[in-house]
N, CA, C and O atoms as a CHARMM CRD file, in Angstrom:
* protein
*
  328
    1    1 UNK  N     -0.00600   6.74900  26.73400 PROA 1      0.00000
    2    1 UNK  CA    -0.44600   5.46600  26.20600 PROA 1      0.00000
    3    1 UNK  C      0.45700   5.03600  25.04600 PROA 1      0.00000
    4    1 UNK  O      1.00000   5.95400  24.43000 PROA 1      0.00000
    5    2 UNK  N      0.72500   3.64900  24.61500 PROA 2      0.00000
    6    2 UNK  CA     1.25800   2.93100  23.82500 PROA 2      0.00000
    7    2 UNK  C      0.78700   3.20800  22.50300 PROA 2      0.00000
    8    2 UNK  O     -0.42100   3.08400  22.29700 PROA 2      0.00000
    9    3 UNK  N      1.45100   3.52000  21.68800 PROA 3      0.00000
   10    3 UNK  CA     1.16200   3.12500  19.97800 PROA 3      0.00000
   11    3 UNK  C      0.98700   1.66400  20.10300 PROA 3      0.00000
   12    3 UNK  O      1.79100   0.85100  20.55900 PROA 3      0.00000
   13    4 UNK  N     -0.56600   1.40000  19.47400 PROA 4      0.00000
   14    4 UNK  CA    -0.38000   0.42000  18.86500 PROA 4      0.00000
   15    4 UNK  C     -0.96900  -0.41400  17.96300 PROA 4      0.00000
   16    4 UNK  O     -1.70000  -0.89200  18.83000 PROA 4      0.00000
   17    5 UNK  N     -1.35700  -1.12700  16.79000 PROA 5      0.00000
   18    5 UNK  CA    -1.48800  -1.45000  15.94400 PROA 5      0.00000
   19    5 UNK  C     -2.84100  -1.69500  15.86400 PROA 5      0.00000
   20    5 UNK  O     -3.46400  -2.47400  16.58500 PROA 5      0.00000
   21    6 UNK  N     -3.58600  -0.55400  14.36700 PROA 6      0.00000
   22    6 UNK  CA    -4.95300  -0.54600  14.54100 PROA 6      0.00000
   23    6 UNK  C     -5.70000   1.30500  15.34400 PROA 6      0.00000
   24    6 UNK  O     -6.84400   1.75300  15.27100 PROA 6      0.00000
   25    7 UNK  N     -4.56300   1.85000  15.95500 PROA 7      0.00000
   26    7 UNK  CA    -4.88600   2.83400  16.65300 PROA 7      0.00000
   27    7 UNK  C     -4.54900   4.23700  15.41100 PROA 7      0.00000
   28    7 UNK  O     -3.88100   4.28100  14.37700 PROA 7      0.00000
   29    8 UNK  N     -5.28000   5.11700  16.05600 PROA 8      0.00000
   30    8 UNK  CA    -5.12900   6.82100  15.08500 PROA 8      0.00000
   31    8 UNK  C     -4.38500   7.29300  15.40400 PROA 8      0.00000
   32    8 UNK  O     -4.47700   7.39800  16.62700 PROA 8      0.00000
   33    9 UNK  N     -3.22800   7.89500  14.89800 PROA 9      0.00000
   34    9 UNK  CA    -2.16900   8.66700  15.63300 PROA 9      0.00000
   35    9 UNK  C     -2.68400   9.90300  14.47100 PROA 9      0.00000
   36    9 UNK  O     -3.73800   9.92500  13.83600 PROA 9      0.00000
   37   10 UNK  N     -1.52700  10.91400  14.45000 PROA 10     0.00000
   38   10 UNK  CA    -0.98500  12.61800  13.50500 PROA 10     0.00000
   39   10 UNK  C      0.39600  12.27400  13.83100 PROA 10     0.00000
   40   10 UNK  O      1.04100  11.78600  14.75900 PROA 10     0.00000
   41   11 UNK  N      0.58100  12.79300  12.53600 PROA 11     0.00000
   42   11 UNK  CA     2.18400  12.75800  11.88500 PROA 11     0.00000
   43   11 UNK  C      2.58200  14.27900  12.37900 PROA 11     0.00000
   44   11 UNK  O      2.03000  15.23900  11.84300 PROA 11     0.00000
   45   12 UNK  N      3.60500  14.47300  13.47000 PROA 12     0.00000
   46   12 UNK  CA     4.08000  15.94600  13.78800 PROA 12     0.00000
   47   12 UNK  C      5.31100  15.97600  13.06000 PROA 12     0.00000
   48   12 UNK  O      6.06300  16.78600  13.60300 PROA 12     0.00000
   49   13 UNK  N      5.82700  15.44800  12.08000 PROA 13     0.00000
   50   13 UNK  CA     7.47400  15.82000  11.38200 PROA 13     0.00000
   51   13 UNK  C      7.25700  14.86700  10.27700 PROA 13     0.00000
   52   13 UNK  O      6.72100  13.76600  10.15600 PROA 13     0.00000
   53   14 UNK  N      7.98100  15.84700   9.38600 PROA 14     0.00000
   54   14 UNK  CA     8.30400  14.66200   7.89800 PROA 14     0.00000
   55   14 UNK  C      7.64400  15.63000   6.80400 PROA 14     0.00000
   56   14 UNK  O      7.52800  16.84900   6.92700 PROA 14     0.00000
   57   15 UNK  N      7.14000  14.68500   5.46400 PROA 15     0.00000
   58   15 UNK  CA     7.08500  15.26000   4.30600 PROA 15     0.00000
   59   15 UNK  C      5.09700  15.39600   4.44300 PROA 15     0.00000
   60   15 UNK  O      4.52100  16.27000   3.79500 PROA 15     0.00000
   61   16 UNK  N      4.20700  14.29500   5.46200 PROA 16     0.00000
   62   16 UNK  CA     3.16600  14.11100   5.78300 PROA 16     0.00000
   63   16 UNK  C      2.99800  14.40600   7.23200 PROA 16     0.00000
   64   16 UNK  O      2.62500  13.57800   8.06300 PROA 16     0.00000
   65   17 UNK  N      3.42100  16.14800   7.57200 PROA 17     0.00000
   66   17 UNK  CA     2.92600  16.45700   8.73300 PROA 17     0.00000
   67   17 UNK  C      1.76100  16.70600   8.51100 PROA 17     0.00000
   68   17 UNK  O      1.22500  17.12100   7.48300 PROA 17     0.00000
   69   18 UNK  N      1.14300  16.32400   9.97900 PROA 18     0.00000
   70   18 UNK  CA    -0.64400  17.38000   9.88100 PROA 18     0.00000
   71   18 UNK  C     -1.05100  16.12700   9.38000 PROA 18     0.00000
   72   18 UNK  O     -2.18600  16.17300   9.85500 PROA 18     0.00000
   73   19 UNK  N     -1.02500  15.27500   8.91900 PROA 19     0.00000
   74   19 UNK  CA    -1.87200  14.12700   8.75700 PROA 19     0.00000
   75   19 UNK  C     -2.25700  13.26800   9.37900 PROA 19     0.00000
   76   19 UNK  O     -1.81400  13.07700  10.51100 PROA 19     0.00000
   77   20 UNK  N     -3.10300  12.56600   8.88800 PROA 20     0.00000
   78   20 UNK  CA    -3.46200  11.36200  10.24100 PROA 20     0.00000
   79   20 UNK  C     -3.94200  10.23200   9.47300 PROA 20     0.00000
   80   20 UNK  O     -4.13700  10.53400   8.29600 PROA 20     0.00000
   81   21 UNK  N     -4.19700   9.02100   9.76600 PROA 21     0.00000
   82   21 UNK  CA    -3.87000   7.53400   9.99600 PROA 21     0.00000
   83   21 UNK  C     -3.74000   6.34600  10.38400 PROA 21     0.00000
   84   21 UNK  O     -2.64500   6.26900  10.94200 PROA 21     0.00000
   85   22 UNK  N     -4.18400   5.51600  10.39300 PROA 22     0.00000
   86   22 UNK  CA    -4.22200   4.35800  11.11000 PROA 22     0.00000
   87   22 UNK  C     -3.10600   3.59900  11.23100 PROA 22     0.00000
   88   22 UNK  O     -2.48400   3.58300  10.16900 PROA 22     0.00000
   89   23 UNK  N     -2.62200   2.99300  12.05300 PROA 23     0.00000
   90   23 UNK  CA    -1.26700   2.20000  12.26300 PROA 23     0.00000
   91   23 UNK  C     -1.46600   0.83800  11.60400 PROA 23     0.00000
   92   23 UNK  O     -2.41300   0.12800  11.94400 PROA 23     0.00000
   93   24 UNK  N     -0.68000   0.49500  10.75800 PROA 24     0.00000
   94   24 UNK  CA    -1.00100  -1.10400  10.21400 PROA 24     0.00000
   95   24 UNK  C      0.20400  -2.34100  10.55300 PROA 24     0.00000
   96   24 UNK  O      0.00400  -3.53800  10.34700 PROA 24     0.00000
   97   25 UNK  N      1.34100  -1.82700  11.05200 PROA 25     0.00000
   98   25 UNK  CA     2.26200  -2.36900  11.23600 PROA 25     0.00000
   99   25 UNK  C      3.11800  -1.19900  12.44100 PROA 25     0.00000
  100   25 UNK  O      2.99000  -0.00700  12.72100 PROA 25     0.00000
  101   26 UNK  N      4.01800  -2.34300  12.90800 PROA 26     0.00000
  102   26 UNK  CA     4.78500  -1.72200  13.94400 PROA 26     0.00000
  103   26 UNK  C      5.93400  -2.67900  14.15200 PROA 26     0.00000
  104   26 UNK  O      5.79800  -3.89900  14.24700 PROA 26     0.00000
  105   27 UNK  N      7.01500  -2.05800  14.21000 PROA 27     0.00000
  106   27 UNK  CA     8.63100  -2.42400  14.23800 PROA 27     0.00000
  107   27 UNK  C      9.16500  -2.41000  16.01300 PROA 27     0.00000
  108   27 UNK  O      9.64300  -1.32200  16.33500 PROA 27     0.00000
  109   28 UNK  N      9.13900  -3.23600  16.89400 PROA 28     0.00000
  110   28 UNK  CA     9.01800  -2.37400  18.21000 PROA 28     0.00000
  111   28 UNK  C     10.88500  -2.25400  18.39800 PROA 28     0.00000
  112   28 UNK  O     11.38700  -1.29200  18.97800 PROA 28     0.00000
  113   29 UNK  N     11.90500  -3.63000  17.67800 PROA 29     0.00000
  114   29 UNK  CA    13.32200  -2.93000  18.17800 PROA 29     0.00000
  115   29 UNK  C     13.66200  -2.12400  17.22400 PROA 29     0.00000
  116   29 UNK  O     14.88000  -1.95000  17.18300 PROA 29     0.00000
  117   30 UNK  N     12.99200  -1.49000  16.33900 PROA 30     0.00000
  118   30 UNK  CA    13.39200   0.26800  15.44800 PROA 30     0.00000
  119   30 UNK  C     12.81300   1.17800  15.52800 PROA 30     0.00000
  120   30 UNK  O     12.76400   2.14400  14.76700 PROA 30     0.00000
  121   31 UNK  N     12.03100   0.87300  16.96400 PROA 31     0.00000
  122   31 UNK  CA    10.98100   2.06600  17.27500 PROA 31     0.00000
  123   31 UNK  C     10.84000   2.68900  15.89700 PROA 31     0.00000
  124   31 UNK  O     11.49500   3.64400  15.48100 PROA 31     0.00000
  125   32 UNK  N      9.59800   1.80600  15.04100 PROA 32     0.00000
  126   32 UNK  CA     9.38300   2.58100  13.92800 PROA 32     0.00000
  127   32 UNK  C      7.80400   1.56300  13.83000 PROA 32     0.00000
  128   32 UNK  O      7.64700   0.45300  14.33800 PROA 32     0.00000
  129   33 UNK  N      6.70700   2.41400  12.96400 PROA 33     0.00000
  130   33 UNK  CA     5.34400   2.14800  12.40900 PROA 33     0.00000
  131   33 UNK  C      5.28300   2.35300  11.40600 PROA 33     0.00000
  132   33 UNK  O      6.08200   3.19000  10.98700 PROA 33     0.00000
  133   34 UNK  N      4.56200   1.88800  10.67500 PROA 34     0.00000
  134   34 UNK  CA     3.75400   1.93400   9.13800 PROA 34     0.00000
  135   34 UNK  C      2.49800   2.42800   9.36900 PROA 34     0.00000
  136   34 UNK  O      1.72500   1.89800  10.16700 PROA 34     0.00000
  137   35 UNK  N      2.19200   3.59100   8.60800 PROA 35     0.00000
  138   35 UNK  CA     0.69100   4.45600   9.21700 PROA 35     0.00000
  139   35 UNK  C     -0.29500   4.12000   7.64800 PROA 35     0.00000
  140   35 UNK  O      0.34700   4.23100   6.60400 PROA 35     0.00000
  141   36 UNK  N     -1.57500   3.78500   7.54900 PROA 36     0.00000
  142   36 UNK  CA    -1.84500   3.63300   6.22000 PROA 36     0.00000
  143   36 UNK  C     -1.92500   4.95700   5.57800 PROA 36     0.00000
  144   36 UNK  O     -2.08100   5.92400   6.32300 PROA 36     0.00000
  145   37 UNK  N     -1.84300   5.14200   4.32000 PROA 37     0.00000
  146   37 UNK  CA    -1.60800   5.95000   3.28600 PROA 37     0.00000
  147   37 UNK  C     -0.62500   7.33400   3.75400 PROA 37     0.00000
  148   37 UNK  O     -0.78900   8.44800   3.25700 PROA 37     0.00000
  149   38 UNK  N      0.49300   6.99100   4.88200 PROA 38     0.00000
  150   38 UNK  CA     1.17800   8.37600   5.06200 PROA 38     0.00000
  151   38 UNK  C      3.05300   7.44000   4.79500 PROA 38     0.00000
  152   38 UNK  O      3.33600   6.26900   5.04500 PROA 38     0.00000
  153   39 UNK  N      3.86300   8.43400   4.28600 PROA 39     0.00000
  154   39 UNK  CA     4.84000   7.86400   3.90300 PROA 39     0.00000
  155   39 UNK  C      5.59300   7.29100   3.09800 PROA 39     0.00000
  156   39 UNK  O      6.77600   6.96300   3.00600 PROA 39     0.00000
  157   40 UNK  N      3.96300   7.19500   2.10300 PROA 40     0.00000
  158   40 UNK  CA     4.25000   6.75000   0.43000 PROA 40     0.00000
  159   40 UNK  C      5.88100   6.66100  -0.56500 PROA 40     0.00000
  160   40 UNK  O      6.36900   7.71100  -0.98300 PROA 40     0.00000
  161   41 UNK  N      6.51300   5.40900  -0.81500 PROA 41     0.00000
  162   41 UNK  CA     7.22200   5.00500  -1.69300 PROA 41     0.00000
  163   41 UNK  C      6.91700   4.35600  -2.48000 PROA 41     0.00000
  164   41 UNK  O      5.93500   3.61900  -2.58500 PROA 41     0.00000
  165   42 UNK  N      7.93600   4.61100  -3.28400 PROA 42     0.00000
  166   42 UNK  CA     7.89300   4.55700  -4.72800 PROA 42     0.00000
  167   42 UNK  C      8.71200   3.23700  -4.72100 PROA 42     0.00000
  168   42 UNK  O      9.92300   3.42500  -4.60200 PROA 42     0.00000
  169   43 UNK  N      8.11200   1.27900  -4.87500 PROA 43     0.00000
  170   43 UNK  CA     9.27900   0.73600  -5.12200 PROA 43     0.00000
  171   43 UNK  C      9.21300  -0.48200  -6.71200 PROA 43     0.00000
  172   43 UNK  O      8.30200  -1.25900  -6.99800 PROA 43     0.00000
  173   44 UNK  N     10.49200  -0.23700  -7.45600 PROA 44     0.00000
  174   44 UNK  CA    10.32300  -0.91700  -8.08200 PROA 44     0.00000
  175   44 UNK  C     10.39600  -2.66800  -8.27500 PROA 44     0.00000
  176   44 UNK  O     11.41500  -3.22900  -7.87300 PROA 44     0.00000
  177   45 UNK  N      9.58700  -3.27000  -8.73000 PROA 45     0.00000
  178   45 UNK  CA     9.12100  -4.75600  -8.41500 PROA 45     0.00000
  179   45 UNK  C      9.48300  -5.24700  -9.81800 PROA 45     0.00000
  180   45 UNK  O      8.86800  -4.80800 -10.79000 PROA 45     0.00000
  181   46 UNK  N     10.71500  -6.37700  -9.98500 PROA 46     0.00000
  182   46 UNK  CA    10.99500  -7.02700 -11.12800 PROA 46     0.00000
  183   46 UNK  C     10.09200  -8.19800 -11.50000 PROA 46     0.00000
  184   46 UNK  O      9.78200  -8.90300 -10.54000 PROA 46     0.00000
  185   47 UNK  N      9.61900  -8.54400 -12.64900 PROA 47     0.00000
  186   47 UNK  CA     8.58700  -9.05900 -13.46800 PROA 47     0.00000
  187   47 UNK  C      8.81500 -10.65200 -12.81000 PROA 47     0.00000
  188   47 UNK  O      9.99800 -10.82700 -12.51900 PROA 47     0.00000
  189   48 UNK  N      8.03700 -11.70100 -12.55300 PROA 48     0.00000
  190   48 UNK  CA     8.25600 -13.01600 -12.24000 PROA 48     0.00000
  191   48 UNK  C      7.65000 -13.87200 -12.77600 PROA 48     0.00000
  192   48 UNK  O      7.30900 -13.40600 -13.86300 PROA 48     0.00000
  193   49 UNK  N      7.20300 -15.12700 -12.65300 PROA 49     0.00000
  194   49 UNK  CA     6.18500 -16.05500 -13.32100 PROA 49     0.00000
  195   49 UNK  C      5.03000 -15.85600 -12.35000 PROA 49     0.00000
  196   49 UNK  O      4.13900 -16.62100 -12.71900 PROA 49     0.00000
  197   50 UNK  N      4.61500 -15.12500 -11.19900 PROA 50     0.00000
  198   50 UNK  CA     3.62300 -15.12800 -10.65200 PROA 50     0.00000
  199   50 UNK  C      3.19200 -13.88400 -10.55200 PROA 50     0.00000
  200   50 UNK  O      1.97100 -13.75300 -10.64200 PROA 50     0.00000
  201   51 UNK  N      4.13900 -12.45700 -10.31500 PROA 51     0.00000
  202   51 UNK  CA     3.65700 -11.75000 -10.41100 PROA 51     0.00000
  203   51 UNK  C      3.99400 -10.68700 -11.28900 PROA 51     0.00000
  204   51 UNK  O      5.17600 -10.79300 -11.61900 PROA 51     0.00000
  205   52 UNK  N      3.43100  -9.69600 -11.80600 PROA 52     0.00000
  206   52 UNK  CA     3.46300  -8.75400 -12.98800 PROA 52     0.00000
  207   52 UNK  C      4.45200  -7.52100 -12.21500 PROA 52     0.00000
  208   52 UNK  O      4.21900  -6.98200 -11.13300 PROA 52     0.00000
  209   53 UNK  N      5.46300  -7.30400 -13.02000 PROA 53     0.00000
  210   53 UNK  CA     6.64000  -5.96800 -12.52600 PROA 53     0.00000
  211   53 UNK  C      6.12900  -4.76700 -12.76200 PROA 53     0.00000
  212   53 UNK  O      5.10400  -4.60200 -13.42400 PROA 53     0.00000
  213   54 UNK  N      6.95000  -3.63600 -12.12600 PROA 54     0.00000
  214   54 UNK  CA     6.33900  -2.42200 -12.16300 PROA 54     0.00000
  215   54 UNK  C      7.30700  -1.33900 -11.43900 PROA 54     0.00000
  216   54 UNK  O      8.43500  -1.56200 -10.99800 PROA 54     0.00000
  217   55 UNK  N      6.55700  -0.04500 -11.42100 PROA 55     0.00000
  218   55 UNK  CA     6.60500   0.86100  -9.92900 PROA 55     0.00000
  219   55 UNK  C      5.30000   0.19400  -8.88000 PROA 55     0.00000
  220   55 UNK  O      4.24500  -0.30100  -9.27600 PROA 55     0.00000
  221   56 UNK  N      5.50100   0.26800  -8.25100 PROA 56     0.00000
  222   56 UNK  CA     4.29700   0.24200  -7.15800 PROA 56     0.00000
  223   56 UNK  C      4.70600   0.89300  -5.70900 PROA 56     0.00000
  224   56 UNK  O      5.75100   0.60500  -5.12600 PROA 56     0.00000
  225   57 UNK  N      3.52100   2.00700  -5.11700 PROA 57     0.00000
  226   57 UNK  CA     3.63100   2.58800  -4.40800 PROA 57     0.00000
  227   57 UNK  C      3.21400   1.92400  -2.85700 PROA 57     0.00000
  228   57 UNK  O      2.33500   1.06700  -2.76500 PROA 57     0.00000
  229   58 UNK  N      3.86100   2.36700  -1.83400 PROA 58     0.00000
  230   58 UNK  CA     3.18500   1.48900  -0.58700 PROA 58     0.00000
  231   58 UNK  C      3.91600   2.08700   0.55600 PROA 58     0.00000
  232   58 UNK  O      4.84100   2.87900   0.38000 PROA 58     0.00000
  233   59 UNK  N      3.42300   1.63500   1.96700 PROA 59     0.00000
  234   59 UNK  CA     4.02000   2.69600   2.99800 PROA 59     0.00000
  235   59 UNK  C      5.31900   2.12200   3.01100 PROA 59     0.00000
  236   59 UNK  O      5.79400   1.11000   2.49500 PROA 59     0.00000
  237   60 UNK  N      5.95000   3.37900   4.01700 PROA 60     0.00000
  238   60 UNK  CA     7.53900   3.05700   4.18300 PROA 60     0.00000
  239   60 UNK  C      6.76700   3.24700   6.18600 PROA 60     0.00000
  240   60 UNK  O      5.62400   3.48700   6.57300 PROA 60     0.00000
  241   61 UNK  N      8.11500   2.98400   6.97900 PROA 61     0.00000
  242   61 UNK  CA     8.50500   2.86600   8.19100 PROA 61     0.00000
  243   61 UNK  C      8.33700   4.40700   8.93700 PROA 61     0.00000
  244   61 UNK  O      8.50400   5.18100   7.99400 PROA 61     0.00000
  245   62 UNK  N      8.15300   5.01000   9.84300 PROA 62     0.00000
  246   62 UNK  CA     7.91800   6.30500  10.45300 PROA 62     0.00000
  247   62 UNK  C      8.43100   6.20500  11.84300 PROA 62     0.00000
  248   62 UNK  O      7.98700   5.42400  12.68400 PROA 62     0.00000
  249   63 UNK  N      9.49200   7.13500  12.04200 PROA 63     0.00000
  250   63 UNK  CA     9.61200   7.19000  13.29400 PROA 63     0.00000
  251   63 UNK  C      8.47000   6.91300  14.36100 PROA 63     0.00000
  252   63 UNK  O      7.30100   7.09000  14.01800 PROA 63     0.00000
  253   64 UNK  N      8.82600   6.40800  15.86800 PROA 64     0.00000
  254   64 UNK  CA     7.59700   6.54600  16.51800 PROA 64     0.00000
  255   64 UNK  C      7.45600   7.70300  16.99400 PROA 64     0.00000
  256   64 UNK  O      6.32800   8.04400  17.35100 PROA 64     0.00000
  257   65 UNK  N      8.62200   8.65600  17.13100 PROA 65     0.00000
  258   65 UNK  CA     9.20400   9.98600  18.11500 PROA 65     0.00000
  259   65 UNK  C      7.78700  11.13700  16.91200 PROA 65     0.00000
  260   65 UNK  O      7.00600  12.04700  17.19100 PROA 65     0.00000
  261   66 UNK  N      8.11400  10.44000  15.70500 PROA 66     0.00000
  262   66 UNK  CA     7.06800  11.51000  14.68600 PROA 66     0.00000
  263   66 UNK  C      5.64300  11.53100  14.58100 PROA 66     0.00000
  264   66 UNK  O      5.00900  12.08600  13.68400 PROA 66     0.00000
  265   67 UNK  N      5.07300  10.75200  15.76100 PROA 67     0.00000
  266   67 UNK  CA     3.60800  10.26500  15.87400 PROA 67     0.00000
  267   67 UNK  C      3.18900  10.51300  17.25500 PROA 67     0.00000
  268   67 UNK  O      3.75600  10.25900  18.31800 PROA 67     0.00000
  269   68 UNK  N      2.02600  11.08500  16.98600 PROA 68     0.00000
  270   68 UNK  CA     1.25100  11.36100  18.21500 PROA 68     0.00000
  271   68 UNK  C     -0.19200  10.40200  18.32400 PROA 68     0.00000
  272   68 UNK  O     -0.75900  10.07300  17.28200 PROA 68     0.00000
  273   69 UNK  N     -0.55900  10.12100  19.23200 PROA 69     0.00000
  274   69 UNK  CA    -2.05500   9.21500  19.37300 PROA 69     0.00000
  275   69 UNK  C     -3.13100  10.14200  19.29800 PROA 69     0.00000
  276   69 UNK  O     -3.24100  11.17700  19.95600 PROA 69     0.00000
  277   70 UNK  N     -3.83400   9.73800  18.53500 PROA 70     0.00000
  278   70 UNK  CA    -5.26500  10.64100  18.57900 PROA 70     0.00000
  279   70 UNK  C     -5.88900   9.92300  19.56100 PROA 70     0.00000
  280   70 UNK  O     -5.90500   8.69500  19.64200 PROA 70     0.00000
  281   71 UNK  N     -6.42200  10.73300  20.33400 PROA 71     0.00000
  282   71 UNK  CA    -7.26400  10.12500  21.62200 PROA 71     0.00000
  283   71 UNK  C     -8.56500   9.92500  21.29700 PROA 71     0.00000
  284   71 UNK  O     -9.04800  11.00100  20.94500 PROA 71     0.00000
  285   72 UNK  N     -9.43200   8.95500  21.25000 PROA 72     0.00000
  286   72 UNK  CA   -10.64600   9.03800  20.97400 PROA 72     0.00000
  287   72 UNK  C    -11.71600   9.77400  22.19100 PROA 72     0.00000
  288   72 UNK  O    -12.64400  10.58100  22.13900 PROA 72     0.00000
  289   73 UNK  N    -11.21200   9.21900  22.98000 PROA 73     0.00000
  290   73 UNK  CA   -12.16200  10.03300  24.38100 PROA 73     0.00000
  291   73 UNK  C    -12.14800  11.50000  24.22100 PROA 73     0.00000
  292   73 UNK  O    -13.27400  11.98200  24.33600 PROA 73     0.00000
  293   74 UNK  N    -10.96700  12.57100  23.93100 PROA 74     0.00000
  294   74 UNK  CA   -11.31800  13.70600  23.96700 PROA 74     0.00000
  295   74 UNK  C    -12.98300  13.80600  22.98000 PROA 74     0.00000
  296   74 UNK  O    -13.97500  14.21800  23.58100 PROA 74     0.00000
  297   75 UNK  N    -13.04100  13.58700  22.19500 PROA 75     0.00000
  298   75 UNK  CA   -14.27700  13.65700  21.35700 PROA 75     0.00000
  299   75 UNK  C    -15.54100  13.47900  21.89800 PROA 75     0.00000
  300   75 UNK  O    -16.57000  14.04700  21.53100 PROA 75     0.00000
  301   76 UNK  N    -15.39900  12.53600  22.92700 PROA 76     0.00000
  302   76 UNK  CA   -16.57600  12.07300  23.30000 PROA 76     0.00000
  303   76 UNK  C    -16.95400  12.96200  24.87400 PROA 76     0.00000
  304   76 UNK  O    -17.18600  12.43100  25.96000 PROA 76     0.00000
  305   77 UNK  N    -16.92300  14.30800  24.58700 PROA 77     0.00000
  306   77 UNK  CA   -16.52200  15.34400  25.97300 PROA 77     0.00000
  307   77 UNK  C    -18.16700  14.85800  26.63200 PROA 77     0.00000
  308   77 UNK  O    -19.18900  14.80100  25.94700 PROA 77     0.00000
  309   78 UNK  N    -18.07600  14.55900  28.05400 PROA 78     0.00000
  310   78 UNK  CA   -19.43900  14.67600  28.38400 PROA 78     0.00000
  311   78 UNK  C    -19.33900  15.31000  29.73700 PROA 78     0.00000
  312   78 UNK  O    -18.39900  14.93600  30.43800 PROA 78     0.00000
  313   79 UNK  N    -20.24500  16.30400  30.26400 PROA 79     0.00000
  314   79 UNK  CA   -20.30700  16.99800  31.51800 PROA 79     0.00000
  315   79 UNK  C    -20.88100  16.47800  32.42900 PROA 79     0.00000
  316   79 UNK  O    -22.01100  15.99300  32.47200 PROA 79     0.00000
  317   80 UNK  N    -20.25600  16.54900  33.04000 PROA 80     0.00000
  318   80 UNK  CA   -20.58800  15.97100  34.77500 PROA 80     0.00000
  319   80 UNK  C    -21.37500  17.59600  35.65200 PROA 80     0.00000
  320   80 UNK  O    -20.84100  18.67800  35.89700 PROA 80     0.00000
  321   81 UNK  N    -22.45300  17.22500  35.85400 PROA 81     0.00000
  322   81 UNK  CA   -23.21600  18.38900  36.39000 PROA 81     0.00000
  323   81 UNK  C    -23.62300  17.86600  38.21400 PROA 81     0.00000
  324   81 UNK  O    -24.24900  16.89500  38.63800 PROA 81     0.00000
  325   82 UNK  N    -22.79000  19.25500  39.07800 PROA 82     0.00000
  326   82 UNK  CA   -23.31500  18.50900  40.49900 PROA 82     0.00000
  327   82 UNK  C    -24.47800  19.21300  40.93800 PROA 82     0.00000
  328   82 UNK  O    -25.06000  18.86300  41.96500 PROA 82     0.00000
């Protein structure tokens, strides 16, 4: 099945293996996703008349090759009795 936006994947490679996540964005010609809270950078934002400067942290891009889909159906195991 397709990654795709809104769905649970696990991170199998990187600095946030073993984690898991919701997809909030997706890049499809850099075969790359934004997973929420996995991937965390650090970027700095210069001061403006509208908004206030800083560090501010937020996702970066993730391979798709580094994501697996969490299946929701395995969970929901139900037996078929003949």
């Amino acid at each position: 099945m397709m990654i795709k936006k809104g769905l649970k994947v696990r991170v199998l490679a990187g600095k946030d293996k073993k984690k898991e996540g919701e997809v909030i964005e997706i890049d499809r010609p850099a075969n790359r996703a934004k997973v929420k809270e996995i991937n965390m950078v650090k970027k700095h934002v210069k001061t403006t008349k509208e908004k206030k400067g800083g560090i501010i942290s937020k996702e970066s891009f993730i391979h798709i090759s580094n994501l697996k889909l969490i299946s929701e159906k395995k969970k929901e195991k139900t037996e078929v009795k003949k």
